[in-house]
C-alpha positions in Angstrom: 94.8 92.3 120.8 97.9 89.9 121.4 100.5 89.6 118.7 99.3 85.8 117.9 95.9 87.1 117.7 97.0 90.2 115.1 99.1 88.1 113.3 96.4 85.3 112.7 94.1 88.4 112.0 97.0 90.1 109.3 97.3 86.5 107.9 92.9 85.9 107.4 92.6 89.7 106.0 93.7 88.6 102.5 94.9 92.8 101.3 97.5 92.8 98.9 99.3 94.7 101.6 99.5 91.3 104.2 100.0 89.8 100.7 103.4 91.4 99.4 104.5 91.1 103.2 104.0 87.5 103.6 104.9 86.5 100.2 108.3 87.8 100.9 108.5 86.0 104.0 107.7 82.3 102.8 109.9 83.2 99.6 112.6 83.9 102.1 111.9 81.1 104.8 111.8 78.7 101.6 114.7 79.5 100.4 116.9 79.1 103.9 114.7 75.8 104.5 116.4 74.5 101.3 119.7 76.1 101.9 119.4 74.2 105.3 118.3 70.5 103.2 121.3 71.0 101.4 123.8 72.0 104.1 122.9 68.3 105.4 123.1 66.2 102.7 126.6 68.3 102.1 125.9 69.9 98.6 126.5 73.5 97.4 123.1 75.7 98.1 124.7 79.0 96.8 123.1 78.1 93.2 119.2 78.1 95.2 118.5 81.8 94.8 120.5 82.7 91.6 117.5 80.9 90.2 115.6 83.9 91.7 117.4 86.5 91.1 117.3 88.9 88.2 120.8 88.1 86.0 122.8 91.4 84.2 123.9 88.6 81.2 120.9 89.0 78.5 121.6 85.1 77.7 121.4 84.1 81.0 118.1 86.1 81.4 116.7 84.7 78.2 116.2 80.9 79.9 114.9 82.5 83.2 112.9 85.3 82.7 110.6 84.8 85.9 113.6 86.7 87.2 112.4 89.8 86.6 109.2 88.9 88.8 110.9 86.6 91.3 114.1 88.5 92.7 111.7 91.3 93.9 110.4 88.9 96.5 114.1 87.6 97.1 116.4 88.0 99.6 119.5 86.0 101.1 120.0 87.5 104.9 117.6 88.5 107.8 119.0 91.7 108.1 118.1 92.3 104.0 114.7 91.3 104.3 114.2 93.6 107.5 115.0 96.8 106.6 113.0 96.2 103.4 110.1 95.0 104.8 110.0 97.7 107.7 110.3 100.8 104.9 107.6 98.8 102.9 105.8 98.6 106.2 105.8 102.1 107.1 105.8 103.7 103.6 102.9 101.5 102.0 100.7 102.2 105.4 101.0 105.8 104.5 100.4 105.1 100.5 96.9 103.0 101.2 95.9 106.4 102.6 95.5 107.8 99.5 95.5 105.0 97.2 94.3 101.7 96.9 95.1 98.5 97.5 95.4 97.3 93.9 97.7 100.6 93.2 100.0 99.1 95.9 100.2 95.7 94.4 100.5 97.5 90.7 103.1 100.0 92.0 105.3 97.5 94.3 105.8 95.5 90.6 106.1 98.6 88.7 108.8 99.6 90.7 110.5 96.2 90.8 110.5 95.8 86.7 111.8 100.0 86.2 114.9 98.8 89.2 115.7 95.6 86.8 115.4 97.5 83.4 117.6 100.0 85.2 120.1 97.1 86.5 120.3 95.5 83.1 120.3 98.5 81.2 123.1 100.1 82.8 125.5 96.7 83.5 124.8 96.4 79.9 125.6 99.7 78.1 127.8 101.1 80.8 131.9 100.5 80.4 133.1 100.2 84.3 129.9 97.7 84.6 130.3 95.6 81.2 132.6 93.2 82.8 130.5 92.1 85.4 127.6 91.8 83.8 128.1 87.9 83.0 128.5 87.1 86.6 126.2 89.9 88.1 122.7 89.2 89.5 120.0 91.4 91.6 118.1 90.3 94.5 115.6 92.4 96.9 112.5 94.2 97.3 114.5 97.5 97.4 113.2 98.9 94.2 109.3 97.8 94.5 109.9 99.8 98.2 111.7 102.7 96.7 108.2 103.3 94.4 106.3 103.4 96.8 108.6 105.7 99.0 109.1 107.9 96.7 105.1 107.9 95.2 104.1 109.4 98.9 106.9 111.8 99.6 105.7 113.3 96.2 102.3 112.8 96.4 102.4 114.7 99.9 106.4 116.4 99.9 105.4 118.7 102.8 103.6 115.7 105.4 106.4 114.8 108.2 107.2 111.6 109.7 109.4 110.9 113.3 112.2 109.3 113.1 114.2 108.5 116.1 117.3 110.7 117.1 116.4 113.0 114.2 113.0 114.1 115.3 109.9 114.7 112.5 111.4 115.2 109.4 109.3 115.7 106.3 108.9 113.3 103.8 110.4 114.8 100.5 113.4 115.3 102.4 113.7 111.3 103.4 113.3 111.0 99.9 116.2 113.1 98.7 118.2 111.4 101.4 117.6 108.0 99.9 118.3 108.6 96.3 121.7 111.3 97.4 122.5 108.3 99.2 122.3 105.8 96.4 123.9 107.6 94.1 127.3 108.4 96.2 127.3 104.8 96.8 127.3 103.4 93.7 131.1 103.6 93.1 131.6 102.0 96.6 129.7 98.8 96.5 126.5 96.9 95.5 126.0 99.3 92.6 123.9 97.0 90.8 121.2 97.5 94.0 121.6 101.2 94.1 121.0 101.6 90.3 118.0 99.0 90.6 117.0 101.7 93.7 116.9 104.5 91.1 114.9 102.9 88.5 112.0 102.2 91.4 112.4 105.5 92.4 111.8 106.8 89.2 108.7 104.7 88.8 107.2 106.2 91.7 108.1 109.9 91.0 106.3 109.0 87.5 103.4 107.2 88.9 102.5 110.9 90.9 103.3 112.9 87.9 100.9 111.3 85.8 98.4 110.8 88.8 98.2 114.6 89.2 97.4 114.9 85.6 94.5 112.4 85.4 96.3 109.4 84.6 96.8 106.1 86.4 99.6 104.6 84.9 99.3 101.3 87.2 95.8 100.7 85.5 97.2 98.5 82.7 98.7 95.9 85.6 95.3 95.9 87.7 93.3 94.8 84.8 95.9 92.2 83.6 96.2 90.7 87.4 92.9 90.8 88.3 92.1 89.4 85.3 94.2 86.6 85.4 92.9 86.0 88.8 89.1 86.2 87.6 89.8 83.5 84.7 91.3 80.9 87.5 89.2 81.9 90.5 85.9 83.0 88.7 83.8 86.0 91.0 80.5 87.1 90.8 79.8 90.7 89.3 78.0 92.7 91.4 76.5 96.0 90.2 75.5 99.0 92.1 72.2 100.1 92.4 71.3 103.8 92.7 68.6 105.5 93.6 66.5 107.2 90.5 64.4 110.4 91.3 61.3 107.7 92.0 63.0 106.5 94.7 63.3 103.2 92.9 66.3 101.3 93.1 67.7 100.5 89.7 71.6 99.3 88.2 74.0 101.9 86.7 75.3 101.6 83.1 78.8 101.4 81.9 78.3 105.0 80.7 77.2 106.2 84.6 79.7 104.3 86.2 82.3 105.7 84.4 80.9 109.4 84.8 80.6 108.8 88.9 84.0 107.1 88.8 85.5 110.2 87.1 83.7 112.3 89.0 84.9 110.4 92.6 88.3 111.0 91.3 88.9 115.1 90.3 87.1 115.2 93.8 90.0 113.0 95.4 92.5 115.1 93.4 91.3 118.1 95.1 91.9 116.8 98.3 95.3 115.8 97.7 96.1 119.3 96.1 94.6 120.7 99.6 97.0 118.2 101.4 99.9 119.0 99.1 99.5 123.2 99.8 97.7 123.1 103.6 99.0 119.4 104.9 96.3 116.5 105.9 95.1 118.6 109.3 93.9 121.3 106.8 90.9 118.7 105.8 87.1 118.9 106.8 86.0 115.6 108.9 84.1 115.2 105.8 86.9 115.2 103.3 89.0 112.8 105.5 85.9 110.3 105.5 86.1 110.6 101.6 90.1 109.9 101.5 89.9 107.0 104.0 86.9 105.5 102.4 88.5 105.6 99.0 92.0 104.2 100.0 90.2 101.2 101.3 88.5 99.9 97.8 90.2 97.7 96.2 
């Protein structure tokens, strides 16, 4: 397959994966298209993306709060939107192996709210950051990609990745590496980002914690976007027929869906514990059918 033909095919598979990827892109390519309009007709464009981006100043955040939503699809250079989107690329692949596609769409905003509570919070409260705060905003998708780094390194600490001129390195290390990395370079520059960084990394480490305990903490976001989506774009319920001992097809209730849903789910826990102690190769061909076959519902 050519790279037109995958990237017509990436484009027509409508994931939330290809979703988050392109969305970035046409926010990004928008806003330089405008910056480019106004460079011509000789007016500032500088103001263009503050209109995106998160603000510190609790006034200022008051009259825009799209913000919070908007600056995590935001960026200003090519360089930015890169790096982000190549950790997003690599880091969410691995993710939709164990979860879904909605808990990558749930946790990218999770993330991206926890970085700008952290970001306001701290410009806010904090002395050394109070006087910036009026003129300070936040732009990226650093925080949404930070959650869902940090949701697979925990998820699976011990499962290794190769990264040139350093070899295979597993992933809870990568992770320690980003946040030690953040933190030493908050007094030297962008320390609104690296805070913002921290507060989607926290979101991810407590997205596994309460995973492992029975609890999907991005549940509350599915509903609420796919049920804004369902009142504007209207979709036909289908219900699943099973089998009864007759041999006779019939549709399951609310109260045996939700039995064979819980059910589905202490037997994906298991195999992530087994991956967690024994690694992924440690699985049957049958368990990895299960895990692949569940990461792919939506």
């Amino acid at each position: 397959m050519s790279f037109t033909q995958e990237l017509k095919y990436s484009w027509k598979t409508k994931n939330n994966f290809n979703i988050l990827i392109y969305l970035n892109l046409i926010v990004f390519i928008g806003i330089k298209l405008i910056e480019l309009i106004y460079f011509f007709i000789g007016e500032n464009p500088l103001e263009i993306v503050s209109w995106f981006a998160v603000p510190a100043d609790l006034n200022t955040l008051i009259v825009r709060p799209w913000t919070i939503i908007s600056y995590m699809f935001t960026h200003e250079n090519f360089l930015h939107i890169l790096f982000n989107l190549l950790a997003f690329y690599w880091f969410a692949r691995m993710f939709l192996m164990y979860f879904s596609q909605r808990q990558l769409l749930s946790i990218y905003i999770i993330g991206g709210l926890s970085g700008a509570l952290f970001y306001i919070v701290a410009f806010n409260l904090i002395t050394v950051f109070n006087k910036y705060s009026e003129i300070s905003i936040a732009i990226g998708a650093s925080a949404s990609v930070m959650a869902v780094v940090f949701s697979i390194a925990l998820l699976v600490p011990n499962n290794s990745v190769y990264l040139l001129f350093f070899g295979e390195i597993k992933l809870k290390y990568i992770a320690f590496g980003f946040i030690v990395l953040d933190l030493v370079s908050i007094p030297l520059s962008n320390a609104g980002g690296h805070i913002a960084h921290i507060g989607g990394a926290f979101s991810g480490a407590l997205f596994v914690y309460f995973y492992r305990k029975g609890t999907d903490i991005t549940i509350w976001l599915s509903r609420l976007i796919y049920g804004i989506k369902e009142f504007f774009i209207p979709q036909k319920k289908l219900r699943i027929k099973v089998n009864t001992a007759k041999n006779q097809a019939r549709y399951e209730n609310d109260e045996e869906y939700n039995a064979r849903k819980k059910a589905e789910q202490e037997e994906i826990n298991a195999i992530l514990d087994k991956i967690s102690r024994s690694g992924y190769e440690s699985l049957s061909d049958e368990e990895k059918v299960k895990l692949f076959n569940m990461s792919n519902r939506k």
